[in-house]
C-alpha positions in Angstrom: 74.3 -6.2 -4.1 75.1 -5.0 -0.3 76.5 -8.3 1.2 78.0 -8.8 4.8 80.8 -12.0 4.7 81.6 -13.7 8.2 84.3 -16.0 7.9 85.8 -18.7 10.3 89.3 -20.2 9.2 91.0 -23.2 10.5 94.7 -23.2 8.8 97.3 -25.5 9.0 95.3 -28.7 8.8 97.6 -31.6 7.9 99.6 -30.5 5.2 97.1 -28.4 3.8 97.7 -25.0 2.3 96.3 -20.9 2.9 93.8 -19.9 0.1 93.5 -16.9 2.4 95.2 -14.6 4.8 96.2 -16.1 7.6 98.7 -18.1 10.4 99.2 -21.7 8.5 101.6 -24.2 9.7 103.8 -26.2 7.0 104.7 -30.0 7.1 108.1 -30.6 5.0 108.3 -33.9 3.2 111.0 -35.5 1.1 109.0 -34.4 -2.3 110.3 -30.7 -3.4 108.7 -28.1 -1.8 106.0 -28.3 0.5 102.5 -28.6 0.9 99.8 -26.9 2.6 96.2 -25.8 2.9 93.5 -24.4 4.6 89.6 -24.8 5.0 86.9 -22.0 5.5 83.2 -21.5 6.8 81.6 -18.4 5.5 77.8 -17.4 5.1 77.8 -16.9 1.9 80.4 -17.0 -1.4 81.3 -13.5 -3.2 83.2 -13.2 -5.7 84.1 -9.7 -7.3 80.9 -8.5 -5.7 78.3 -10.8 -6.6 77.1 -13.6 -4.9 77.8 -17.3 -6.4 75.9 -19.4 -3.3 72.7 -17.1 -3.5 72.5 -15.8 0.1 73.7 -19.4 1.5 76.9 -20.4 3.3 79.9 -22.1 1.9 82.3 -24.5 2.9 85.9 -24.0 1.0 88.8 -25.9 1.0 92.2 -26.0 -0.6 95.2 -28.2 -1.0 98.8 -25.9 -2.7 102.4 -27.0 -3.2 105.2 -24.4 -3.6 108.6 -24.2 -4.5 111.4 -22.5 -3.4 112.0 -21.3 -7.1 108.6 -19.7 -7.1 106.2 -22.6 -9.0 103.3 -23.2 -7.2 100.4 -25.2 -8.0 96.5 -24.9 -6.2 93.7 -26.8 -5.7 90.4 -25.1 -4.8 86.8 -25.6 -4.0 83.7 -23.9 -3.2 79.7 -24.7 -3.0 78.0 -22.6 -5.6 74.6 -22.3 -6.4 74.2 -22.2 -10.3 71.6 -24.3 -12.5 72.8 -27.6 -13.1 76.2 -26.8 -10.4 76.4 -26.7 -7.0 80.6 -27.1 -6.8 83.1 -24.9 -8.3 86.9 -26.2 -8.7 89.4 -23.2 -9.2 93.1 -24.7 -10.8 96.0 -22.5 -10.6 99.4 -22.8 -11.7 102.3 -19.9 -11.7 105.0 -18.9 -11.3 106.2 -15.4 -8.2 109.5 -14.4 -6.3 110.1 -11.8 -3.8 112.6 -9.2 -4.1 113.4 -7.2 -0.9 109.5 -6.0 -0.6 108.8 -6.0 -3.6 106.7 -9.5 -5.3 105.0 -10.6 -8.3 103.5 -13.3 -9.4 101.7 -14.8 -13.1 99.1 -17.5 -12.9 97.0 -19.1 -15.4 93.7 -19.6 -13.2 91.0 -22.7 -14.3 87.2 -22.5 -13.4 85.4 -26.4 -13.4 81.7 -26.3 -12.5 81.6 -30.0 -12.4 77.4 -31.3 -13.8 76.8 -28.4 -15.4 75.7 -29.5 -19.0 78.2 -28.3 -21.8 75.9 -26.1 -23.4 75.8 -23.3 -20.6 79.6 -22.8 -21.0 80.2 -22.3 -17.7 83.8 -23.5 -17.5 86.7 -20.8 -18.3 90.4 -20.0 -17.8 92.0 -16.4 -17.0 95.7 -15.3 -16.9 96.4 -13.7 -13.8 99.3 -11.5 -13.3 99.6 -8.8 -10.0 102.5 -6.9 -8.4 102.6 -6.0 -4.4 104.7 -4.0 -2.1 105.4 -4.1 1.6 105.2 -0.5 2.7 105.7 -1.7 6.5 102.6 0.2 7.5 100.7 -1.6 4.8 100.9 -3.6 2.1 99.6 -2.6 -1.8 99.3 -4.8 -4.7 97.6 -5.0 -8.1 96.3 -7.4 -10.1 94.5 -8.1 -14.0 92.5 -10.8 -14.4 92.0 -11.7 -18.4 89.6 -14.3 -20.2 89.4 -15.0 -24.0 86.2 -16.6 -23.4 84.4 -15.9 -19.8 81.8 -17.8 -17.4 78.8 -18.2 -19.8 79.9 -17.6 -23.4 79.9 -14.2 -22.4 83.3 -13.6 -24.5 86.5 -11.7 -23.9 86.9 -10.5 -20.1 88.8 -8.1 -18.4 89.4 -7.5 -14.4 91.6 -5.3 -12.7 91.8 -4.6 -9.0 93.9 -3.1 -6.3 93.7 -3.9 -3.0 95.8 -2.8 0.7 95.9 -4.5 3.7 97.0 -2.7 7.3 97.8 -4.7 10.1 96.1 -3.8 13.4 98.9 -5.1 15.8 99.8 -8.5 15.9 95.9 -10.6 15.3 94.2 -8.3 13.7 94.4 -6.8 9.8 91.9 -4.8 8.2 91.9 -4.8 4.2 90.3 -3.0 1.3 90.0 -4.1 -2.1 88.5 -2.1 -5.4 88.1 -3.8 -8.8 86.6 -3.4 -12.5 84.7 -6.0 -14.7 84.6 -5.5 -18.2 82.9 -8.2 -20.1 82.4 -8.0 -23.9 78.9 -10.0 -24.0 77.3 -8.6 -21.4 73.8 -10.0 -22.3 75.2 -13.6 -22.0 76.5 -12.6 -18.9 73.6 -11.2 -17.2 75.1 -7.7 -16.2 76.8 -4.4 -17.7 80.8 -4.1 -16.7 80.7 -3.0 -13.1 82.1 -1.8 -10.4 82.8 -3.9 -7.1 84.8 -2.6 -3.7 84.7 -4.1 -0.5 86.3 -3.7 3.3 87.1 -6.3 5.8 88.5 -7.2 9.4 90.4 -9.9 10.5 91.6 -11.7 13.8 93.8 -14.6 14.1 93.4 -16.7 17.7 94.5 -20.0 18.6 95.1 -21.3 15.2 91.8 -19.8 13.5 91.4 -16.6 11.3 87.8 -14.6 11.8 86.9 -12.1 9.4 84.3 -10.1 8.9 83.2 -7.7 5.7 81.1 -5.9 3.7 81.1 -6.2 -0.1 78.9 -4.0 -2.8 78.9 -3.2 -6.2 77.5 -0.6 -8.5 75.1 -2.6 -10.6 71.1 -1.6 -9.5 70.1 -5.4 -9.5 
C-alpha cells in the first residue's frame, strides 16, 4: 500500500473553483456568491490510503460556489478504476464560517459511480463535519467522516483524521495527514478498519500548484 502521488495543478481556470490547496483566482458575477474551480493531473488517485485508479493517473476537476454566509455547494470528479466504473462524482453541500482563526465547517458528502450496475452498491453519502485552527506557524484541523451505509454494502462507516499543514515561505507548504477507517462489514468491503497516514510537499509557480507525496497504510495487502 506504499504509494508516491505527483500532482500538477492549474487553478483559477474561468470561474472554476480549488478542490485543493492552492493560489485560485475568483470571477464575481451578479448571481450570489461566486464561483470557482480547479483542475488536477496526478499519477494515480488515493483516497484514505488506497488506491481507486489502480496504479494509473487521474485527471480531476471541480466546479464550487460559496457564499458569504458560509453555504457552499461542490462539484467533483475523478477517473476510477472499479468493475463496471471508471468516473467517480463527489457532491457536497455545507454549511462553515471563520471566527478570528478559528473555522468549521458541516457537509453532507455524495459518492456517484455513474455505470456501475445497482447491485454492487457502490454509491454512498457521509456527513462530514471538521474544525481547524491557524496557529500562524501552522495550521491544524480535524475532521469525521460518517456513512450509514458505505461504498459496497459494506454497512455503517466511520473516519476520523487530523491533518497540519506548515508553510515553507511564500510557494512552498509541506503537509501531513493521519486518519482511521472503521467499517462494520468488513468482508463486503474487502479490508479490516485500517490505518492510513501520509506526507506531502507543495510549490505554487506562475499560476500552478506541484506537489508531491507519499501515502501508506497499515493493511498487509
Amino acid at each position: 500500500m506504499k504509494k508516491f502521488a505527483y500532482a500538477l495543478g492549474l487553478l483559477g481556470i474561468v470561474f472554476l473553483a480549488p478542490a485543493a490547496p492552492g493560489a485560485t483566482e475568483e470571477k464575481k458575477s451578479a448571481f450570489p456568491g461566486s464561483f470557482s474551480g480547479s483542475l488536477l493531473l496526478t499519477n494515480e488517485y488515493v483516497f484514505r490510503g488506497i488506491s481507486q485508479s489502480d496504479d494509473v493517473p487521474a485527471v480531476q476537476g471541480s466546479i464550487d460556489w460559496a457564499h458569504d454566509v458560509g453555504a457552499h455547494l461542490g462539484i467533483w470528479a475523478s477517473n476510477v478504476k472499479f468493475t463496471d466504473a471508471s468516473i467517480e462524482i463527489d457532491y457536497t453541500a455545507g454549511f462553515g464560517r471563520s471566527i478570528d482563526k478559528f473555522s468549521w465547517d458541516l457537509s453532507a458528502i455524495y459518492y456517484q459511480y455513474p455505470g456501475a450496475a445497482g447491485s454492487l452498491n457502490y454509491d454512498f453519502w457521509e456527513i462530514a463535519p471538521s474544525v481547524g485552527y491557524d496557529f500562524g506557524i501552522l495550521s491544524a484541523s480535524l475532521g469525521a467522516n460518517y456513512s450509514p451505509e458505505y461504498f459496497g454494502d459494506s454497512g455503517d462507516a466511520t473516519y476520523l483524521s487530523a491533518g497540519i499543514e506548515i508553510p515553507l515561505g511564500k510557494s512552498f507548504a509541506l503537509a501531513a495527514n493521519v486518519g482511521h477507517q472503521w467499517i462494520d462489514k468488513n468482508a463486503n468491503f474487502g479490508t479490516d478498519d485500517y490505518l492510513d497516514w501520509g506526507i506531502s510537499l507543495s510549490a505554487e509557480f506562475e499560476g500552478f500548484t506541484f506537489s508531491v507525496g507519499y501515502t501508506d497504510t497499515d493493511l498487509s495487502d
